[in-house]
C-alpha positions, 0 to 999 in steps of 0.5 A, a space after each residue: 367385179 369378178 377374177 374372170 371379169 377382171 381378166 377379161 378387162 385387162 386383156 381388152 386394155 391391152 389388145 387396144 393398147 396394143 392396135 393405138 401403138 401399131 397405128 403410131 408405127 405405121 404413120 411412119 412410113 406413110 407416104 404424106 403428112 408428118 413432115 414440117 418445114 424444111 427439115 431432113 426427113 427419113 421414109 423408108 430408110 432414105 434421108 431426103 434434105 429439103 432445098 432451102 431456096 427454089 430459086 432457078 429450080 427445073 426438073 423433068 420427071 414422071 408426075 403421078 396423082 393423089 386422091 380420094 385415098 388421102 382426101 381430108 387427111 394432113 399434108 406435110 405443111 399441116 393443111 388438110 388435103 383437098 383433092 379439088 384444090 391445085 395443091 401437089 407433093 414433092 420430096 425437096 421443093 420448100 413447103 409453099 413454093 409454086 410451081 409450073 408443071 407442063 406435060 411435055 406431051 400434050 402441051 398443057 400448063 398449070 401452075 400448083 403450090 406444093 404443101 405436101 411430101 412425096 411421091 416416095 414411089 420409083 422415080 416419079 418426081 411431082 404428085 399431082 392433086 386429082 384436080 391438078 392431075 384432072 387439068 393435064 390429063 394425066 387421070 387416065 393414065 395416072 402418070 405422065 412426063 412433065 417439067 416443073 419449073 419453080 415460080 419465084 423463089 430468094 437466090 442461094 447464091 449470086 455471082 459478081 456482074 449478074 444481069 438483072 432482067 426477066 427472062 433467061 435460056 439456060 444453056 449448060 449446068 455445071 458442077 465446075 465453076 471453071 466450066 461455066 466462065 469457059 461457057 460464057 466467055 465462048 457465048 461472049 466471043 458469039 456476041 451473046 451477053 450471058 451470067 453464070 448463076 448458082 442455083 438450088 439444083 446445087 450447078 452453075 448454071 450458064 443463063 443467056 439473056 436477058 429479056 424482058 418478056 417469056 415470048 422474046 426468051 422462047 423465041 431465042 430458044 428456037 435458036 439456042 436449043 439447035 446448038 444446045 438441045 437441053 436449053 429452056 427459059 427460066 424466070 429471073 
């Protein structure tokens, strides 16, 4: 081989040396994938803690969607991603959870398991796959207003004299256990049987119940959301 051949070798290693190392780079900061277990994990300079339960777990927030852009490639639980499947992303809930996402504008329900991270855009908490997105008619526009409500899940934390049952109303959420007892000793004085429950949104939550079906506890809603505007049923 000559010099020049030689030289031009060596400058064609390099250059795809160089290309496989930006790739590598780049995987960083992309925005699904490579991020196992619950384990903290960083992207784009934010550190996110994985929740280790999903016990009691609601949240209301802008859902978005994922497609084509990221069919077949690796989700954050090491499953391929398929579009068709009624699979979602989000940023704390443990790989594996189910949840039920509801949009609050039209009224339509589904129930997705999470085995991907993200989204790490603004303030959207769930991204939908295109089939879930597809069912609460969110393609469209390609966001939308939902709640998310965790299907299961161990406990963190129970307090002495919880009450076993099915369905609750959640009624307050506070930082302050104090604040909690008070609420309940109020609901007890109205002859309303209530538990103060620690749940993964790190609260004690104040829960009235229970009952042993969701159709008795959303009846009770219809009560409880006068006094308590931000009141919603939880499963036990």
């Amino acid at each position: 081989m000559t010099p020049a051949l030689r030289a031009l070798r060596n400058c064609l290693i390099l250059a795809l040396c160089v290309l496989l190392l930006a790739g590598c780079g780049s995987r960083g900061s992309w925005r699904k994938g490579g991020i196992t277990g619950t384990k903290p994990y960083t992207v784009r300079g934010k550190t996110y803690y994985p929740l280790k339960s999903a016990h009691g777990f609601v949240e209301e927030g802008e859902a978005s969607w994922y497609g084509p852009g990221f069919h077949g490639k690796t989700t954050a639980n090491g499953e391929r991603y398929n579009q068709y499947a009624m699979t979602a992303a989000h940023k704390l809930l443990p790989l594996g959870t189910k949840v039920r996402v509801t949009h609050m504008s039209n009224g339509r329900s589904i129930i997705v398991r999470i085995n991907d991270r993200g989204p790490f855009v603004g303030d959207r908490v769930i991204d939908l796959s295109r089939a879930a997105a597809t069912q609460l008619s969110i393609i469209g526009p390609g966001t939308g207003r939902v709640r998310i409500q965790s299907l299961g899940g161990v406990p963190q934390m129970r307090s002495d004299g919880d009450i076993d049952g099915a369905y609750f109303v959640q009624v307050g959420a506070f930082a302050n256990k104090d604040n909690a007892d008070r609420l309940t000793s109020d609901l007890a004085r109205s002859g309303h049987k209530s538990r103060v429950h620690f749940g993964s949104n790190g609260m004690w939550n104040v829960q009235v119940g229970p009952w042993p079906d969701s159709f008795g506890a959303q009846k009770q809603l219809e009560i409880f959301s006068i006094l308590y505007p931000g009141a919603f049923v939880v499963g036990d």
